[in-house]
C-alpha positions in Angstrom: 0.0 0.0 0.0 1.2 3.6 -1.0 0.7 6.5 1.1 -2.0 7.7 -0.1 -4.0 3.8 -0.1 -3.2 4.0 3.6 -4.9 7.5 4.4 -8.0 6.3 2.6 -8.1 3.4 4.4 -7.6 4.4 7.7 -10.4 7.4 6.6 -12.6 4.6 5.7 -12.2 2.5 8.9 -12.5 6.3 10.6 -9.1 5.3 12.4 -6.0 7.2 13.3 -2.7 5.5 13.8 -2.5 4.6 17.6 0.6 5.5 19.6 -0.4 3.3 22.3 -0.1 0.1 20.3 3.2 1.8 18.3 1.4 2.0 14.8 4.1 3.0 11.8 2.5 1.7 8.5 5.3 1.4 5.9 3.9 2.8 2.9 7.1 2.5 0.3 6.5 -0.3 -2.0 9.8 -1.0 -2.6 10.9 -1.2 0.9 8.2 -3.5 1.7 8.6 -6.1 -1.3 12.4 -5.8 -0.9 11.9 -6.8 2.8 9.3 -9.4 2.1 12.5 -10.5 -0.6 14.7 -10.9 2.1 12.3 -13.2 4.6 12.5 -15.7 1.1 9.1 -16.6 1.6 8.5 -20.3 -0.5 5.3 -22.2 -1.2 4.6 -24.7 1.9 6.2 -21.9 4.4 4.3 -20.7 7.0 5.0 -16.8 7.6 3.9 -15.9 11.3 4.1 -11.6 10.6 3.4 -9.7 14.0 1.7 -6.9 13.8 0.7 -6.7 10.0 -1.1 -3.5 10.2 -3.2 -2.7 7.1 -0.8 -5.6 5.3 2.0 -3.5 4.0 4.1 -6.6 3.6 1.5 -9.2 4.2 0.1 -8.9 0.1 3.8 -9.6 -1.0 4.2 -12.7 1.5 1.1 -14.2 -0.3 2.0 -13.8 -3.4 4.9 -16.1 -3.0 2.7 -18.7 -2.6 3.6 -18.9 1.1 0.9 -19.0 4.0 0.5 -16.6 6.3 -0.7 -16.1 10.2 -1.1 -12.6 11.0 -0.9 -12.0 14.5 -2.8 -7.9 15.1 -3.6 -6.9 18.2 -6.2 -4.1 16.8 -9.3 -5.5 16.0 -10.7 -3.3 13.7 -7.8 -3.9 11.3 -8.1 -7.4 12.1 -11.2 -7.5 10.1 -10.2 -4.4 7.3 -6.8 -7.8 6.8 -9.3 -10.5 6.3 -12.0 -8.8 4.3 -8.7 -7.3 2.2 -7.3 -10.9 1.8 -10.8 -13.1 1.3 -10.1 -16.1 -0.6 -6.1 -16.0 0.1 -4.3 -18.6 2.5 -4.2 -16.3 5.5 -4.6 -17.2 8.9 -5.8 -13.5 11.3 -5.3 -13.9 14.9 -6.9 -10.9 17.0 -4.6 -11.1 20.0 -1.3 -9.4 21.4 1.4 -11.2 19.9 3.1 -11.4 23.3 0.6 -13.7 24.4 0.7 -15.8 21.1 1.0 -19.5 21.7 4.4 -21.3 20.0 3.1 -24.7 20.7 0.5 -24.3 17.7 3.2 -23.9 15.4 5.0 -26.4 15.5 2.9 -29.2 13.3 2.5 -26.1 10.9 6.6 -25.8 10.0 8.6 -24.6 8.2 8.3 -21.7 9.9 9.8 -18.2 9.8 8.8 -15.5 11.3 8.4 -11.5 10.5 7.3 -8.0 12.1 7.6 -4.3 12.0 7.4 -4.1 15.6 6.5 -1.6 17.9 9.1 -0.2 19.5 8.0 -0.3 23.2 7.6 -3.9 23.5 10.0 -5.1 20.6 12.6 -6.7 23.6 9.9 -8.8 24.6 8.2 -9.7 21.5 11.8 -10.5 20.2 12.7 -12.7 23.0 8.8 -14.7 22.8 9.4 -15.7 19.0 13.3 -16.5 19.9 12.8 -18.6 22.8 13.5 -22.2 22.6 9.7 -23.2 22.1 9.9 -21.2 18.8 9.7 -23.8 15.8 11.2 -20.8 13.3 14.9 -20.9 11.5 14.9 -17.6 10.9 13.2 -14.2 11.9 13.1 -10.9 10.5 12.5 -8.2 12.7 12.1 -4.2 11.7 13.0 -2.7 15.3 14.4 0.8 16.6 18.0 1.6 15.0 19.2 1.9 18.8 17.8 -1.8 19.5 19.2 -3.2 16.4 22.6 -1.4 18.0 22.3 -3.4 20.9 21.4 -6.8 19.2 24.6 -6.8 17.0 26.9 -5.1 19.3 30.8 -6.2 19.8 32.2 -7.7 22.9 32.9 -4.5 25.3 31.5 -2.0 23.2 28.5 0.9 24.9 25.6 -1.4 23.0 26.9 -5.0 24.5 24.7 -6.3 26.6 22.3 -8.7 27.9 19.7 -9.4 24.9 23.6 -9.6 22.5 24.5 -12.4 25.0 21.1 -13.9 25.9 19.8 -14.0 22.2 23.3 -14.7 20.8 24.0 -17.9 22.3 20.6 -19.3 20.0 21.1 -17.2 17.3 23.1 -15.3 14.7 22.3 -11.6 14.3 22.6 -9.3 10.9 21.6 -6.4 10.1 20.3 -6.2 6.2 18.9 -2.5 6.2 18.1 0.6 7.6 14.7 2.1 7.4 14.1 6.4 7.1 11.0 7.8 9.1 9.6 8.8 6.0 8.8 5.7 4.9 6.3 5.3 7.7 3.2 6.8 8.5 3.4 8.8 11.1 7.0 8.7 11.0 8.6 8.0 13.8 11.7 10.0 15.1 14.7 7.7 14.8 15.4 5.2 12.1 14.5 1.4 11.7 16.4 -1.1 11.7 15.9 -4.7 9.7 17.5 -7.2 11.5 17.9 -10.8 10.3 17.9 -13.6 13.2 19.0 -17.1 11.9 19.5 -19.8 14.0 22.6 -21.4 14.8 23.9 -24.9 13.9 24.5 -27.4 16.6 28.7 -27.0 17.4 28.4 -23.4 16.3 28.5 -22.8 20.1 29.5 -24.7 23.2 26.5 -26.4 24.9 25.9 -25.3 28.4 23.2 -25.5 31.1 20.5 -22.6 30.5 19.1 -21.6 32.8 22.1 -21.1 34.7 23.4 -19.0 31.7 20.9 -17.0 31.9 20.6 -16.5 35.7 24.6 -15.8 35.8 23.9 -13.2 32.7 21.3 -11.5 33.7 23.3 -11.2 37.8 26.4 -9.9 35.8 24.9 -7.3 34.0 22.0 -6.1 36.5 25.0 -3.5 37.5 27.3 -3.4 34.6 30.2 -0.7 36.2 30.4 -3.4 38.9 33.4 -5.9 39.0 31.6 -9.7 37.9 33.2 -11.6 41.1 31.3 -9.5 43.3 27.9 -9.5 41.3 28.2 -13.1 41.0 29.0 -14.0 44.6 25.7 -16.6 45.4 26.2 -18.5 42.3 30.4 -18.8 42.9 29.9 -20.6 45.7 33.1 -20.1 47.5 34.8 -20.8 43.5 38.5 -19.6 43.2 37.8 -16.8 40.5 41.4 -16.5 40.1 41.8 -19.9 39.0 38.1 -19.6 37.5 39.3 -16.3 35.6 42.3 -17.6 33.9 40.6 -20.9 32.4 38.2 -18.7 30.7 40.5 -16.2 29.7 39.4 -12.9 31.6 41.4 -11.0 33.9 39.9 -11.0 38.0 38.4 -7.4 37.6 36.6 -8.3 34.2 32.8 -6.4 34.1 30.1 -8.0 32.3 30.7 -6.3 29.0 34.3 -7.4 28.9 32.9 -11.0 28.2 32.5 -12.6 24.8 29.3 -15.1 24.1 31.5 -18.1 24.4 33.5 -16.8 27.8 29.5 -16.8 29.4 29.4 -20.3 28.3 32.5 -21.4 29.8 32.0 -19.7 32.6 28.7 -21.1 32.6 30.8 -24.6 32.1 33.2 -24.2 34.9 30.5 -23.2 37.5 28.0 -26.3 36.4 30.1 -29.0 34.5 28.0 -30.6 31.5 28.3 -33.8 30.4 28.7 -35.3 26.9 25.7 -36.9 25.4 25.8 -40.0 26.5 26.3 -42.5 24.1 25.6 -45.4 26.1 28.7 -47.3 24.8 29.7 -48.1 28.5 26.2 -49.4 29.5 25.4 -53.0 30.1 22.3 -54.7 29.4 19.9 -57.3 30.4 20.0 -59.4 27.1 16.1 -61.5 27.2 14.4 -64.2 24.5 11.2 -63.6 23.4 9.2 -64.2 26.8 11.5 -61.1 28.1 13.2 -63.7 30.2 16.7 -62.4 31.0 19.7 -64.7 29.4 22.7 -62.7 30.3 24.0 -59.6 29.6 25.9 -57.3 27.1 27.4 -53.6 26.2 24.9 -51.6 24.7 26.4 -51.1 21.0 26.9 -54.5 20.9 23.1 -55.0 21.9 22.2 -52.2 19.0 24.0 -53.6 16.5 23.5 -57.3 16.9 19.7 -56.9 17.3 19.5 -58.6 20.4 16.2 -58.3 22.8 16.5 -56.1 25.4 14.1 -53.4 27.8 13.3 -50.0 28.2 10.6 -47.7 29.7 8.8 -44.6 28.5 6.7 -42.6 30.7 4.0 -40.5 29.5 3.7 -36.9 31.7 0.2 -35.6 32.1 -1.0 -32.1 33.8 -4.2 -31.5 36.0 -5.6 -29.9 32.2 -4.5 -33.5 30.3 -2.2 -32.2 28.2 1.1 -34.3 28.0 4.3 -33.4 28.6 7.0 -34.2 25.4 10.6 -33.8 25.8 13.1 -32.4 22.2 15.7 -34.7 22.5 19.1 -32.8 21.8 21.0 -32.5 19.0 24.0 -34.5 20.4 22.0 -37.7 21.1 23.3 -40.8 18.9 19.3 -42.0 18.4 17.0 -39.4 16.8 19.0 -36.3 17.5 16.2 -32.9 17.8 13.4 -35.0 17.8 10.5 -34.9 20.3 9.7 -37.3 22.2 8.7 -39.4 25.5 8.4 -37.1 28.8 11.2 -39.4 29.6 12.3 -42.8 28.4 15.3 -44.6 28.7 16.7 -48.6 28.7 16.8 -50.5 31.6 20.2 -51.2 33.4 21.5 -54.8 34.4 19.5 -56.1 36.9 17.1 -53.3 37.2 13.4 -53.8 36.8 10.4 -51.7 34.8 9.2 -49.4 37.7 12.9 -48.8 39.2 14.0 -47.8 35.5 11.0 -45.3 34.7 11.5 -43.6 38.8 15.3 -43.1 38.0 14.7 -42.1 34.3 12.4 -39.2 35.9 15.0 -38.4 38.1 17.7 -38.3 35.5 16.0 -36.5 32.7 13.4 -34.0 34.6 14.2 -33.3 38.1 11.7 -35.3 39.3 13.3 -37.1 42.7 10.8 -38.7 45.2 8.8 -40.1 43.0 7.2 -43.5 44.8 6.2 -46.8 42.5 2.5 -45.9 43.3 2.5 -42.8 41.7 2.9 -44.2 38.2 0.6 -46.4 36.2 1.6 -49.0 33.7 -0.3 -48.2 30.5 0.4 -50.8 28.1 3.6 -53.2 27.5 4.8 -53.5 23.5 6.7 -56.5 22.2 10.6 -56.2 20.3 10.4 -54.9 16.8 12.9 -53.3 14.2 11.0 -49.9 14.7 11.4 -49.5 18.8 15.0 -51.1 17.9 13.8 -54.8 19.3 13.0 -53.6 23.2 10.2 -55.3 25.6 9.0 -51.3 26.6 6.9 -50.7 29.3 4.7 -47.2 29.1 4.0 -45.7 32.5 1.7 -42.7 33.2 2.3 -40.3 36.1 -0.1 -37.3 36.5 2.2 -33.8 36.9 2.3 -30.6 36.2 5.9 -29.8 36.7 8.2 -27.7 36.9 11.2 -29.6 35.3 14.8 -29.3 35.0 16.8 -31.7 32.4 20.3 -31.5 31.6 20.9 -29.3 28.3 23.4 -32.2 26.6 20.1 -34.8 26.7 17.3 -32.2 26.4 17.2 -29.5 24.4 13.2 -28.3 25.5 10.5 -29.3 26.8 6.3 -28.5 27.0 3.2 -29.7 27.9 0.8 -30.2 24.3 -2.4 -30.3 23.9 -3.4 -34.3 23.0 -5.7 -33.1 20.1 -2.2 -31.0 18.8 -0.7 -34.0 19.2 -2.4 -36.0 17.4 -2.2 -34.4 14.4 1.0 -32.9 14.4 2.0 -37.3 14.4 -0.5 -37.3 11.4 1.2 -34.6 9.2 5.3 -34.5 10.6 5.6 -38.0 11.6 9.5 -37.6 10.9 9.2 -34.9 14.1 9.2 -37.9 16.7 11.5 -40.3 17.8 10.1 -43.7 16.9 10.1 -45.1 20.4 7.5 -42.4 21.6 5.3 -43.0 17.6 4.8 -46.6 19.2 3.8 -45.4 22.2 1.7 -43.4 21.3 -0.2 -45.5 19.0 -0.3 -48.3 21.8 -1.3 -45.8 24.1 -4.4 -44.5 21.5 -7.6 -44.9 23.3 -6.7 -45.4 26.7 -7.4 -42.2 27.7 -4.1 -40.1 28.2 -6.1 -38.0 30.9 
């Protein structure tokens, strides 16, 4: 839309562009269809765009062949977008975005994400479409020029600080243009900024815990003039920083802005440790025939690749609202690496039994310590086969609603689903799951989750 297609519209709808919900329409052409360029939209993409406005860039989106949700927040051009756009694959969602659920979007991928954002909440829309529930590879964002500063800044520079580390350890931050105020309506008083977020490759960056990342980034730069031993005195623990300080490479008087992404991580490292994957190539298994009678024992690659009969459990985790709880396996697992999966799950050691295995697997995977043999209910048992990688598995059930804490080199996420979401996010992305939890599942199918 041109500048003068947006005044008559806005006469039309007897509107004026509202401050309090940060209205700019872009109303060059070119801007918006080279922005819309630079989000690559494709046929069989989903395009979530905040705050679409009167559709500046939404038109060009569509005629890529892509589909788009549209998340607006003012009703009134909620309806003037899908009377606009009848008949076109577009999705309107009257809502504020911040309150926008991610869990719906992930049966819907691929997913990318764009917005002209409003500049007083753009932090926290930015960090709700980044978090690690978002489905997206990439994001384009059109924020303030000062917030696009801050995103992108260098290591010890005025800009560094906590959204460059936060966001940076998840993803990689460019900026492809700068925006003048007068190609907006009203125009605001500082330029734009289009900033491209794409997500990083597993290895790009060290793995570490977190939530302790965050916690220790957030402490550090809470008072950024402020020397980082004495911000970060609870979490050291009694640590020696000068020995801590040396194997990351910073000097003992370093501030928070004097720390690159990867010294957070290993300082992350070196206050919580994280372990490697495992790869299981030091466990040792019951061996059992077909009547899951045990016959001896063996290491678990030589179980995996010789096929032999052997046991596991899965536990299905459901909330007081029966939604169940499923678990994104990390990217450093040697079986189905970023897939989701089980709540937890995991084989059987030598001599252990089915209700011992699922209690420690809780323990091991979400936090979840105390948990007595009565609390969890045996929902079905399924027999060795090439798809579940020829394990007698028991499924359990235990009714929860959390919180959880898993350790970041097994899990990358978790979240409770909706069963109905479920359901058909199995029946359209199959290849999203592990197979383990596909079996369960479907052995679990009308038994009644809740």
């Amino acid at each position: 839309m041109n500048l003068s297609d947006i005044r008559a519209a806005l006469d039309s709808l007897g509107r004026e562009p509202s401050k309090s919900l940060g209205q700019n329409f872009l109303h060059d052409q070119n801007v918006a269809r080279a922005i819309v360029a630079e989000i690559d939209p494709r046929p069989g993409e989903r395009i979530v765009e905040i705050g679409p406005g009167l559709g500046a860039l939404t038109g060009f989106v569509l005629d890529s062949g892509a589909s788009v949700t549209a998340i607006e927040k003012d009703g009134v051009l909620a309806d003037f977008l899908r009377e606009r756009y009848r008949g076109r694959d577009l999705e309107v969602i009257h809502a504020d975005a911040l309150d926008f659920d991610l869990r719906s979007l992930w049966p819907r991928q691929p997913v990318k994400i764009l917005g002209n954002l409003p500049y007083n909440v753009s932090s926290q829309l930015i960090f709700h479409f980044t978090s690690a529930l978002s489905p997206a590879q990439r994001c384009l964002f059109l924020v303030q020029r000062e917030m696009g500063d801050r995103l992108r800044a260098a290591v010890g520079s005025a800009d560094y600080g906590l959204p460059t580390v936060l966001l940076g350890r998840r993803w990689r931050m460019t900026e492809r243009r700068r925006l003048r105020p007068s190609v907006f309506l009203p125009e605001p008083k500082v330029d734009s900024a289009l900033i491209d977020f794409t997500r990083r490759v597993p290895d790009e960056v060290p793995s570490c815990d977190p939530e302790l990342f965050e916690h220790i980034a957030r402490a550090g730069f809470s008072q950024r003039r402020k020397q980082l031993r004495k911000m970060l005195e609870a979490e050291l623990r009694g640590a020696n920083w000068p020995k801590l300080a040396l194997a990351i490479g910073i000097s003992e008087t370093a501030r928070a802005e004097e720390l690159s992404l990867t010294q957070w991580i290993a300082l992350t490292k070196q206050l919580a440790p994280l372990g490697a994957a495992q790869d299981g190539t030091a466990e040792i298994f019951d061996v059992v025939d077909e009547a899951d009678r045990v016959m001896g024992q063996a290491p678990r690659g030589e179980v995996h690749a010789e096929r032999l009969r052997h046991r596991a459990v899965h536990i299905f985790i459901v909330n007081s609202i029966g939604e169940i709880f499923l678990q994104r396996r990390s990217a450093w697992k040697d079986q189905a690496p970023g897939c989701w999966g089980s709540s937890a799950a995991g084989h059987l050691d030598r001599g252990e039994d089915y209700p011992a295995a699922a209690i420690r697997e809780l323990a091991e995977e979400l936090g979840l310590r105390g948990i007595q043999p009565g609390s969890i209910e045996e929902m079905a048992t399924l027999a060795p086969t090439a798809t579940n990688g020829w394990e007698f598995v028991r499924l359990y059930r235990l009714r929860h609603d959390g919180p959880f804490h898993w350790p970041a080199a097994e899990v990358e996420t978790g979240a409770f689903f909706p069963t109905a979401l479920v359901a058909g996010w199995l029946a359209t992305r199959p290849g999203d799951f592990s197979p383990g939890f596909q079996e369960c599942w479907a052995a679990a199918r009308g038994l009644g989750l809740a």
